[in-house]
C-alpha positions as CSV (number, residue, x, y, z in Angstrom):
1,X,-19.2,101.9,-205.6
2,X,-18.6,98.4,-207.7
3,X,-15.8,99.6,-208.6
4,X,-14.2,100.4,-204.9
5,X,-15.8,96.8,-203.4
6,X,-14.5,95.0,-206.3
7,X,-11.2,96.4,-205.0
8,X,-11.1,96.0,-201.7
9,X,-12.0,92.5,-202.6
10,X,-9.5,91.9,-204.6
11,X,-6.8,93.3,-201.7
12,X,-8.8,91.0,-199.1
13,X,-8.1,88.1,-201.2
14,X,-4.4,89.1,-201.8
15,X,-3.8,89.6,-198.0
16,X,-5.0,86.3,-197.3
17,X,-3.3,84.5,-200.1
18,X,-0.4,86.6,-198.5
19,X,-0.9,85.1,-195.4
20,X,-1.9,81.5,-195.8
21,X,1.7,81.4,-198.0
22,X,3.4,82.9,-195.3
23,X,1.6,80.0,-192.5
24,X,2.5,77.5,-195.6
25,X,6.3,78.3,-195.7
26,X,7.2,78.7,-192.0
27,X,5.2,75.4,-191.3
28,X,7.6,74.0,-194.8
29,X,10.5,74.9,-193.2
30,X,12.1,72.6,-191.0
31,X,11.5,69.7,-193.9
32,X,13.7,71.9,-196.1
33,X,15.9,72.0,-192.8
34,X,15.8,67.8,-192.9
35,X,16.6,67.4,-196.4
36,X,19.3,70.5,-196.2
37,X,20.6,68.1,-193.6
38,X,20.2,65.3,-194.9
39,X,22.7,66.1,-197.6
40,X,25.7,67.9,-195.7
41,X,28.6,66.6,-194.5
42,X,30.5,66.2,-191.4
43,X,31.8,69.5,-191.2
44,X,29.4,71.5,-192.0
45,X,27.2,69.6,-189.1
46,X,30.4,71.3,-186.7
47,X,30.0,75.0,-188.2
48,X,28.9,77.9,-185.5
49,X,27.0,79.4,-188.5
50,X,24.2,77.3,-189.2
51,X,23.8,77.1,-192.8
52,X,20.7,76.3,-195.1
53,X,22.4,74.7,-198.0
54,X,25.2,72.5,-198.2
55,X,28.8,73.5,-198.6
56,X,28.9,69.9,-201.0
57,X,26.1,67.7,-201.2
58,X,26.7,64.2,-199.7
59,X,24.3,61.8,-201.0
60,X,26.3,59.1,-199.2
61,X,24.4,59.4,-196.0
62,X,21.7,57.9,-197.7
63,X,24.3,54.9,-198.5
64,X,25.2,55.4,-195.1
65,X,21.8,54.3,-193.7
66,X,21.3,50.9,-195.4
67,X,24.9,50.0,-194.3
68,X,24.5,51.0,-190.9
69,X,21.0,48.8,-190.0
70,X,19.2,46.6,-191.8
71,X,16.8,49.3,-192.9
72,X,14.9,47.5,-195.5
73,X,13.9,45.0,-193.3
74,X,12.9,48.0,-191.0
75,X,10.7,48.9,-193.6
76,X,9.0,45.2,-194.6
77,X,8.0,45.1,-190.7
78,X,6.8,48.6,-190.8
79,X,4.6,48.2,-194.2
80,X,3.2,44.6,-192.6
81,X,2.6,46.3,-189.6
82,X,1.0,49.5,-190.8
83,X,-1.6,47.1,-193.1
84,X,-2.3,44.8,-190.7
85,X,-3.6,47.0,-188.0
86,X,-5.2,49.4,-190.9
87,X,-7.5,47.1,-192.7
88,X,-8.2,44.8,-189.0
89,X,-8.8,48.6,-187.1
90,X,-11.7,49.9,-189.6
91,X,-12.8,46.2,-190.0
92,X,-13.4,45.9,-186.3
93,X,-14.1,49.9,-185.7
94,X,-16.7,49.9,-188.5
95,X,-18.5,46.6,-187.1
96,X,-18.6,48.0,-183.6
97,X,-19.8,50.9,-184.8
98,X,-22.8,49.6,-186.7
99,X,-23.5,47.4,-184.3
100,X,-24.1,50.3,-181.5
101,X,-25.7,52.9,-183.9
102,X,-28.3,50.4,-185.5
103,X,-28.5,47.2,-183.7
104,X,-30.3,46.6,-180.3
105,X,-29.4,44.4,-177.5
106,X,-29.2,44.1,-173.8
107,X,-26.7,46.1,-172.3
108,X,-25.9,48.4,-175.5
109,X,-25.8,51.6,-174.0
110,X,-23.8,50.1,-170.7
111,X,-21.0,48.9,-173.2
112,X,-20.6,52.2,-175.4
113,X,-20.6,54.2,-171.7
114,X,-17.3,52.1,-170.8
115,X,-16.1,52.1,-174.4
116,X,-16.2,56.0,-173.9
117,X,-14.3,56.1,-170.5
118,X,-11.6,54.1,-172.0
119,X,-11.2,56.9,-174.4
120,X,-9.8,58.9,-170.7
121,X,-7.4,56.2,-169.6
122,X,-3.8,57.0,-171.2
123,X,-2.0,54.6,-173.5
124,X,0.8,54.5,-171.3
125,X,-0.9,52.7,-168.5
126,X,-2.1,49.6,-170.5
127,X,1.6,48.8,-171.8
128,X,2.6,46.7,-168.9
129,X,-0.7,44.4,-168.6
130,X,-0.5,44.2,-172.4
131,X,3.2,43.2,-172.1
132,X,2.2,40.6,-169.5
133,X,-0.8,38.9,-171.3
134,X,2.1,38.7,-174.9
135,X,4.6,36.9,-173.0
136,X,1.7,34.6,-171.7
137,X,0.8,33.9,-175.3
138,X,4.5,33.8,-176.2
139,X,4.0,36.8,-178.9
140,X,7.1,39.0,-177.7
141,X,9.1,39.9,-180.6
142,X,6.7,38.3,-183.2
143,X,4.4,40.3,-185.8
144,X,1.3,38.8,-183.5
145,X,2.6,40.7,-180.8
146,X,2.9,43.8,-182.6
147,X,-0.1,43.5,-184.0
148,X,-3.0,42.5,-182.4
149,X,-3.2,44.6,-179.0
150,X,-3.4,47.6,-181.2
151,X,-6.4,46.4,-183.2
152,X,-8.8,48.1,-181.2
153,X,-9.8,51.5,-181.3
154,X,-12.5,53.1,-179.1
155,X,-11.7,56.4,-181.1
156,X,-12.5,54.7,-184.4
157,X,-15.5,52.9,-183.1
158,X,-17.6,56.2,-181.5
159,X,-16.4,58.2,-185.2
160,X,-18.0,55.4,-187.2
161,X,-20.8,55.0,-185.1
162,X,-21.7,59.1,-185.2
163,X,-21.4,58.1,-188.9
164,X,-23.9,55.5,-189.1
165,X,-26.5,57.5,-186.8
166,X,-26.6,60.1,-189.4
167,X,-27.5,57.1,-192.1
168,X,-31.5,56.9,-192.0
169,X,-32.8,53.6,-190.9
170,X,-35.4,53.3,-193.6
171,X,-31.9,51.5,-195.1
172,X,-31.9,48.8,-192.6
173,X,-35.9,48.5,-192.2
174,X,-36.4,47.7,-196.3
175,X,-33.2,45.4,-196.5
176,X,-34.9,43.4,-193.3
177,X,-38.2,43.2,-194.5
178,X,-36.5,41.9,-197.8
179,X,-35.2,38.7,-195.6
180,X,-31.2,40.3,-195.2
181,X,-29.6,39.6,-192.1
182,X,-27.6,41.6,-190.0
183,X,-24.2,41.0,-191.5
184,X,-25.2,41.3,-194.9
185,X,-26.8,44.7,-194.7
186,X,-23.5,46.1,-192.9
187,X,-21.6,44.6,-195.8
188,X,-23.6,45.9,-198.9
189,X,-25.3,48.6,-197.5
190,X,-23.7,50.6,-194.7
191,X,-20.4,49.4,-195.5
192,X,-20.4,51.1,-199.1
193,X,-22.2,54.6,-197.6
194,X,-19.7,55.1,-194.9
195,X,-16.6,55.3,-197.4
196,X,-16.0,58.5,-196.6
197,X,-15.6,57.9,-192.9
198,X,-13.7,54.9,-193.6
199,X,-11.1,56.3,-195.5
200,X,-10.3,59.3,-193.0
201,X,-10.6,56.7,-189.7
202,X,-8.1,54.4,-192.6
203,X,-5.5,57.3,-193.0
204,X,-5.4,58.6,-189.4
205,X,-4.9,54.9,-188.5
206,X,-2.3,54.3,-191.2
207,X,-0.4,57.6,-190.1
208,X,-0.3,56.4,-186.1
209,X,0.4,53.0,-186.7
210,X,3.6,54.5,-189.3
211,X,4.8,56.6,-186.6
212,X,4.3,54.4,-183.5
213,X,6.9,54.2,-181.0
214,X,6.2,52.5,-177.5
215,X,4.7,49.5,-178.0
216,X,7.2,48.5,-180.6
217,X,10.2,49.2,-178.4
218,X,8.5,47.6,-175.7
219,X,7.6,44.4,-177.6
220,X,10.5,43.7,-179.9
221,X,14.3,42.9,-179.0
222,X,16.3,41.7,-182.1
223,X,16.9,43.7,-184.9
224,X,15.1,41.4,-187.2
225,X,11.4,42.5,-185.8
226,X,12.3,46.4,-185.2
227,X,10.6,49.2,-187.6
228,X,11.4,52.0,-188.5
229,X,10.7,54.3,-185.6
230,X,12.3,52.6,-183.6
231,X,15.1,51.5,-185.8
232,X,15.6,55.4,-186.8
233,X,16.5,55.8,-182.7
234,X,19.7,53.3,-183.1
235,X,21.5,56.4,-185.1
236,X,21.0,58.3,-181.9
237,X,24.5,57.5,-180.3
238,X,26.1,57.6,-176.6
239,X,28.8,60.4,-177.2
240,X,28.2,61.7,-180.5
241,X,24.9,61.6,-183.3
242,X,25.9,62.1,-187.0
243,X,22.7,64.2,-187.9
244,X,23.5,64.1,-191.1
245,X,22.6,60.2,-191.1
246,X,20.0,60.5,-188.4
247,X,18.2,62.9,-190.7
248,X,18.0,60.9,-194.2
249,X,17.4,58.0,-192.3
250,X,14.5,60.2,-190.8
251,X,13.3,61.3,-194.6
252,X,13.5,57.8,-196.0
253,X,10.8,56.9,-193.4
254,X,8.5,60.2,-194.4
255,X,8.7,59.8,-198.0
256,X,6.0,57.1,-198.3
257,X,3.7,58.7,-195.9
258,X,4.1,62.5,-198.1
259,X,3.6,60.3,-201.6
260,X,0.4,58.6,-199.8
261,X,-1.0,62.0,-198.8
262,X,-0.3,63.5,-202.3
263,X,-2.3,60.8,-204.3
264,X,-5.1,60.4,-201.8
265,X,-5.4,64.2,-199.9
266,X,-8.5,64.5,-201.8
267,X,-10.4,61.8,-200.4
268,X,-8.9,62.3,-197.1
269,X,-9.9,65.7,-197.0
270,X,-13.6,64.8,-198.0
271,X,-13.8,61.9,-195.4
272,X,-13.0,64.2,-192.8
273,X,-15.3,67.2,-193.7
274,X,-18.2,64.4,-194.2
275,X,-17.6,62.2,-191.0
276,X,-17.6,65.4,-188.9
277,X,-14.1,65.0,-187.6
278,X,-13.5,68.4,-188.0
């Protein structure tokens, strides 16, 4: 009877190693595409067979890339960018949040109801009164501008606030009693306990903010402020897209996002499994 369970165990974990490769490869395959892509050249791009791997590999589209667009400079905006809103989202997310899960004042509740109901309203309709209030302050096409309205997120601020609820308050009540204000028992108490939290709100921020699209086509005109999303859309031609380029231009902007995920996937998977965001 051991025998025959230990078994069917042992086929139950098979299948399911069977599977979850299978689910791992077909969700792998259209990167392999990219690269494959990446490297071919023109005519293979024309064939009516589609092929996976290059008839010669053409490592010049790479080349091809920097020459076309200032792509480097695509990138320095991007990585200010992405840093900027990153470290000023959790600082402001996580300092809302504390405030609402542990602090009382008049009109608490009120304020997290209408932080909530701007979770409903889509991004799309805040781009033109946004657009407005940047030319006001004469921020179009400056890193201010790209910046600053996307500090804010109501997301971030109701995650870290579930996060502190779930911290007892025996915390706050002995750090007060010991004379700490406020501010200072966020910074060395709460601060430090919600690291798991932090880091998942930090790498869904940083991954957004990477990949954002609207408000930096919107807000930037020369090619001097542009980043790489929406520098990667001036391959797209008129008549006629050379993949080929469109694609490594397309990996060179992935790269540092995969490299971050493969150094830090532990911790992100941990913040996410401990701040409930599953």
């Amino acid at each position: 009877m051991i025998r025959h369970r230990s078994i069917g165990y042992w086929l139950s974990r098979m299948a399911l190693h069977a599977l979850l490769l299978t689910v791992g490869v077909i969700f792998l395959l259209p990167f392999v595409w990219s690269l494959s892509t990446s490297l071919k050249p023109m005519n293979d791009l024309f064939s009516p067979t589609p092929t996976l791997i290059p008839s010669t590999i053409r490592w010049e589209n790479y080349r091809d890339v920097l020459d076309s667009v200032p792509f480097l400079r695509f990138y320095a905006n991007t990585i200010i960018v992405t840093i900027a809103r990153t470290v000023g989202g959790v600082l402001i997310a996580s300092l809302a949040g504390y405030a609402f899960a542990q602090l009382r004042f008049p009109g608490r509740d009120v304020l997290f109801f209408i932080l909530l109901s701007g979770l409903m309203v889509p991004d799309q309709v805040l781009i033109v009164p946004r657009f407005i209030i940047m030319r006001e302050f004469g921020w179009l096409d400056t890193y201010q501008g790209l910046i600053v309205p996307l500090l804010f997120s109501a997301f971030g601020v109701f995650l870290l606030r579930q996060f502190f609820l779930g911290i007892p308050k025996d915390f706050q009540e002995a750090a007060t009693l010991e004379g700490a204000n406020p501010l200072r028992i966020y910074w060395d108490i709460y601060l430090p306990l919600a690291r798991p939290a932090l880091a998942a709100f930090g790498f869904l921020t940083l991954l957004w903010s990477w990949n954002e699209f609207l408000w930096a086509l919107t807000i930037t005109n020369s090619n001097n402020m542009k980043v790489l999303s929406v520098g990667i859309a001036l391959f797209q031609g008129q008549y006629f897209t050379n993949n080929a380029v469109l694609l490594a231009a397309a990996n060179m902007a992935t790269f540092p996002l995969l490299i971050i995920f493969l150094f830090f996937q532990k911790q992100l998977v941990e913040g996410i499994a401990m701040s409930g965001l599953k």
